[in-house]
N, C-alpha and C positions, 0 to 999 in steps of 0.2 A: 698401790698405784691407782691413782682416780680415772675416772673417764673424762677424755680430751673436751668435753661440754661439761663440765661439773661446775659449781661456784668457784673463780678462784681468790674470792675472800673464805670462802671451807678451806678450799686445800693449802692456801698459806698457812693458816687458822692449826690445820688439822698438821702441817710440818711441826710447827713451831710445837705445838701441846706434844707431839712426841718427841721433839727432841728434851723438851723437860722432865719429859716422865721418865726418860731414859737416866737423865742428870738426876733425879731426883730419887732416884733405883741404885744409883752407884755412890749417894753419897748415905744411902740408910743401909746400906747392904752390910759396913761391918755392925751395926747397929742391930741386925734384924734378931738375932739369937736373944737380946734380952727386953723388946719391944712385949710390951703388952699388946693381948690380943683387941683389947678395948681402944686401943691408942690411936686417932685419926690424923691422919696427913693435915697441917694447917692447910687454910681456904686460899691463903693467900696466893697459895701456888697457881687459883685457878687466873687471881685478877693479872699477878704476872705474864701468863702464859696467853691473854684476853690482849692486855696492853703491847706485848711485844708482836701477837699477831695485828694488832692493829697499826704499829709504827712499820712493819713487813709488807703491810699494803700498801701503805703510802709511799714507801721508796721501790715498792716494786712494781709498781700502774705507770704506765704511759697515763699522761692525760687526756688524751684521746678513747682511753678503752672504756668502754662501756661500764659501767660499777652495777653489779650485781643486787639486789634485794638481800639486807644481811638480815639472816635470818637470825631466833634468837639460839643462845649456843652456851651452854657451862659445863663444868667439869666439874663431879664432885665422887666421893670414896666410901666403898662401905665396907666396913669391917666385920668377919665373922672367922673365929678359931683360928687367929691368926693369921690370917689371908686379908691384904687392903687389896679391892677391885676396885677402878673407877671405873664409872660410868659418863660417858658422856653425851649430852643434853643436845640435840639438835632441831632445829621447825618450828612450826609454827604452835608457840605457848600459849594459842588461843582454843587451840583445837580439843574438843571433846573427847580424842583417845590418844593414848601412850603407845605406841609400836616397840614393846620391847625383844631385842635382837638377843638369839642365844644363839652362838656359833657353834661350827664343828671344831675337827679336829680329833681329837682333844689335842689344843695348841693352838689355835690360830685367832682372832683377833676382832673383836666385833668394831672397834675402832679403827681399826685398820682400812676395813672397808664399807665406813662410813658414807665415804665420797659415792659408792653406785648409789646411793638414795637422793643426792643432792644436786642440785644443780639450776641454771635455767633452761633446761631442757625439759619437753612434756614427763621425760625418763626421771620422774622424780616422786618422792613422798615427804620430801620438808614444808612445802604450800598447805596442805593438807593436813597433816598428822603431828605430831612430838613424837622425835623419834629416841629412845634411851638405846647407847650401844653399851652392853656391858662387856667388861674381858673377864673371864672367867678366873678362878683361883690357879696358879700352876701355869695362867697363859696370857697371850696379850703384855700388855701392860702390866699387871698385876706384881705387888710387890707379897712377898711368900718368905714363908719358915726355911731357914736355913740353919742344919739339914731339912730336907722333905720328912712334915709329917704324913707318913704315911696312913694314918688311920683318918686323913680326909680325903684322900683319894678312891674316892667311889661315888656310883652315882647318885646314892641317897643324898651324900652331903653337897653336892650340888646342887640339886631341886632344892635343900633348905638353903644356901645360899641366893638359891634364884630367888628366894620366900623373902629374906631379908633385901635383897633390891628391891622387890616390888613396897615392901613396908614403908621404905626410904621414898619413894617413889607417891604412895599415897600421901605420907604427910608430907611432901613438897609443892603436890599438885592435886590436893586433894579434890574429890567430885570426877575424876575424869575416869573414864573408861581404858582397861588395859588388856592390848589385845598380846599374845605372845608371839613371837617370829622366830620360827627353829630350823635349823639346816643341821642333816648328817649327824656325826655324833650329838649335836645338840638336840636332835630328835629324842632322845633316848632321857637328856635333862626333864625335856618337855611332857614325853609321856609319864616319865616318872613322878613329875610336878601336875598335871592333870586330874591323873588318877588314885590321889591321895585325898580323901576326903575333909582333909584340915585344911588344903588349899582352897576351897572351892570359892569361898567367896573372894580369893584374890584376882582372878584375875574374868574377864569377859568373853574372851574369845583366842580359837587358840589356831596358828597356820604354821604346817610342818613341809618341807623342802627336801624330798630323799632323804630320809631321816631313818638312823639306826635303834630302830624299834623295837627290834628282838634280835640276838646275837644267833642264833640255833637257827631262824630261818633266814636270815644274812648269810650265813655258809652254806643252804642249799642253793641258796639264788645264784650265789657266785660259783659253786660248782655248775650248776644248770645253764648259766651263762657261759663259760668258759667250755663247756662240751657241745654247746649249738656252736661258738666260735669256731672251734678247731673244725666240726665238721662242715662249715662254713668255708675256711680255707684250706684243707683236703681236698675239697671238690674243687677248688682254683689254680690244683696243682701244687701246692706248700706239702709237700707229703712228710714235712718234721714233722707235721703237728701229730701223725699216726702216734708216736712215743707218748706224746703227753695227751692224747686222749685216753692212750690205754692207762695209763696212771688216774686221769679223770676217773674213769670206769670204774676201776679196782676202790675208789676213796668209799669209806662206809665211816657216814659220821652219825655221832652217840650222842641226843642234848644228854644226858646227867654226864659221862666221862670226858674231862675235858682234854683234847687233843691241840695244845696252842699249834706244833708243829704245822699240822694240817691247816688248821684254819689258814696261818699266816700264808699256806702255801697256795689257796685259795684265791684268796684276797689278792694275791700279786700275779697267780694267773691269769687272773680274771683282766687284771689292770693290762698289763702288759702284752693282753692280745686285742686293746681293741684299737691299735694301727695295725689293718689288714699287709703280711710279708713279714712282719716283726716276730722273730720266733722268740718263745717265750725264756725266760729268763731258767738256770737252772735250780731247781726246787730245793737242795741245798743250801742254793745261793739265797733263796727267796726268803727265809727262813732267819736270816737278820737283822738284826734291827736297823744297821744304819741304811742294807740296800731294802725296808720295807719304808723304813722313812723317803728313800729319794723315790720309789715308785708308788708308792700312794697319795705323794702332791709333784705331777711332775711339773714345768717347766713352766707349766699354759697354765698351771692356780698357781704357783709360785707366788703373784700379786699382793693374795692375800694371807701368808704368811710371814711376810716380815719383818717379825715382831722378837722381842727380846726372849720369850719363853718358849719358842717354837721348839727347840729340840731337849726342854724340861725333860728327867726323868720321872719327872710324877704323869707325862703326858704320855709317853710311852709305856709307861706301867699300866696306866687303864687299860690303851689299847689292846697290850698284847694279853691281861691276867683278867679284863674282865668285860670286855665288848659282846663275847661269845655268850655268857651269861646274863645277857641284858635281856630281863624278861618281865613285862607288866601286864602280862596278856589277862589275868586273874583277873586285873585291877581295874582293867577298862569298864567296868562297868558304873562304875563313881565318876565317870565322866559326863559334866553335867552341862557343859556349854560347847556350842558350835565349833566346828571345824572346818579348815581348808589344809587340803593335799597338795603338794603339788610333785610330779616327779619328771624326770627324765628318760624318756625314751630309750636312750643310747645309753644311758647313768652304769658303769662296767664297778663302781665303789659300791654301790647299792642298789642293785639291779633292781628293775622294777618286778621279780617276781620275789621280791620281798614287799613288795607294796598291796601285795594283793592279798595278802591273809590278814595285812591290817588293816584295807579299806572291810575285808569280808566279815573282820569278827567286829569292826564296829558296826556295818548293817544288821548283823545279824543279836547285835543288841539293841537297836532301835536307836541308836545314836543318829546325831544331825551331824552330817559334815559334806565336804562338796571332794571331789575329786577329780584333778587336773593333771592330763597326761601330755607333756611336750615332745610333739616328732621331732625329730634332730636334733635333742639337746641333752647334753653328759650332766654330769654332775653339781653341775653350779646354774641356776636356771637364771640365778641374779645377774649373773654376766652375760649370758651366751643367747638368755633370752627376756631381756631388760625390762624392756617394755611390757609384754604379754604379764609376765609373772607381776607386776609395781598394779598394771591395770586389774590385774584377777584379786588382789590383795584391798587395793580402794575398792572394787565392788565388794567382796566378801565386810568388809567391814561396815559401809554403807548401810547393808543389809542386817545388821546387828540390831 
């Protein structure tokens, strides 16, 4: 879903390309098992999807309506271990740096939510920047190995993925500056990708959005969160929450022994108390896949998940076998260019007392990076808080 000010030469643009990629997903799918890994989507599919957004504008404008600034815009694929991603190309092709988008989830859809960067609204980064949306392997758009190969499902092979975008990326656009954009699980691409010293001269600059940094203190945070809650709504008279605080209390978690149970039961505590009166879900219950999948995107991100891969069981298998064990903490030190933080005050996925050992152990390596904390705003700051987060990202790059 776009914002009601967005271009809607994008958001025609941006219908019509996913209704293609969907057709063009259902007509390789019984193909996909003996597709080489080397084998690229033809181009044509991009001039198709160009031409029919362009004849979509024309019978769908009044002529009275004002015609938007079209910005420039393509769709193109890259292929790694059998995974085709496309990325698509959005702004101004003049501009000296690449903004490329690594989303969360794992599952949800860098082209999907395209549209918050675009528009004629001051709420934008297409005037300014090239914006690359990539959808990851397993998610988005992305056309994938049927059965899941499972031996790419981790997050090393996504940072080299991210490698091979950015490759594609220099020789298309070559000379330009490429800054990284990570939210949530995609924080975890990002750090991984950072602090790998073969990366270093790919990319310039790098900005992380409540991002899943390390799985071990991800599950203190969400414990520690979820035990101010309940004592929070105790003292307003909810006296359910006495049961599951004392459960809080009792949890002793282990980094080396992995406890999925616990975590998972964390994570949905954590979500499911932050509507003050809502008692929390039973920890049994919490504990499944399909009721952690509806309570960790509820209703209010729903926007930005709907997309053909969202309920992949390659997406879910990260989450639940290896989120916990996301750790580059060693690694930070090979991190060689700038950073921007940004997180959420409210944020109950990634609380911000996960943000605090990785703003501290980058200080405490002499690292450059800026760190922005938003009052009243949950887990998505691209939504909820447009403007501030689009305006802290054009300064921070500026400043490159």
């Amino acid at each position: 879903m776009l914002p009601s000010d967005s271009s809607r030469f994008s958001y025609h643009l941006l219908k019509v390309i996913r209704g293609r990629l969907k057709q063009r997903k259902k007509e390789l799918r019984p193909k996909t098992k003996k597709m080489k890994t080397n084998k690229i989507i033809p181009s044509h599919l991009l001039a198709l999807a160009l031409f029919a957004g362009f004849l979509f504008l024309l019978s769908g404008c009044k002529k009275d309506e004002p015609q938007p600034n079209q910005s420039y815009q393509e769709l193109f694929w890259v292929t790694n271990k059998g995974s085709q991603m496309p990325v698509l190309m959005t702004g101004n092709k003049e501009s000296a740096s690449i903004l490329l988008f690594i989303h969360g989830g794992p599952g949800e859809s860098s082209i999907a939510s395209t549209g918050v960067y675009t528009g004629n609204s001051p709420a934008n980064l297409t005037d300014n920047f090239l914006l690359a949306s990539w959808d990851q392997r397993y998610a988005g758009y992305s056309i994938n190995p049927d059965p899941i190969d499972w031996s790419t499902v981790n997050v090393d092979q996504y940072a080299e993925d991210c490698d091979r975008v950015i490759e594609q990326l220099k020789i298309r656009f070559s000379g330009k500056k490429i800054i990284l954009v990570a939210h949530s699980w995609g924080g975890a691409v990002l750090t991984k990708f950072i602090s790998n010293p073969a990366y270093h001269d790919k990319y310039d600059g790098w900005v992380v959005a409540d991002g899943m940094v390390n799985g071990f203190e991800l599950a203190c945070a969400m414990q520690s969160y979820s035990r101010q809650r309940c004592i929070e709504l105790i003292a307003e008279g909810n006296v359910q929450y006495v049961d599951t605080l004392a459960y809080l209390n009792s949890v002793v978690l282990d980094p080396v022994a992995y406890d999925k149970p616990t975590f998972l039961r964390l994570q949905m505590l954590a979500i499911s108390l932050i509507k003050p009166g809502q008692k929390p879900l039973d920890p049994v219950v919490l504990s499944r896949c399909a009721q952690l999948e509806k309570s960790v995107f509820p209703d209010s991100a729903d926007r930005i998940r709907r997309n053909n891969n969202v309920e992949s069981q390659a997406n879910l298998d990260l989450f639940y076998n290896q989120v916990y064990f996301i750790n580059s903490n060693a690694s930070y030190v090979n991190i060689s260019k700038p950073g921007l933080i940004i997180w959420g005050e409210n944020d109950c996925v990634v609380p911000t007392d996960a943000a605090y050992p990785f703003t501290g152990r980058l200080s405490s390596l002499g690292k450059t990076f800026q760190f922005k904390l938003y009052p009243d705003c949950w887990h998505t700051p691209m939504f909820s808080n447009t403007q501030q987060y689009i305006d802290d990202i054009r300064k921070f790059i500026d400043g490159l």
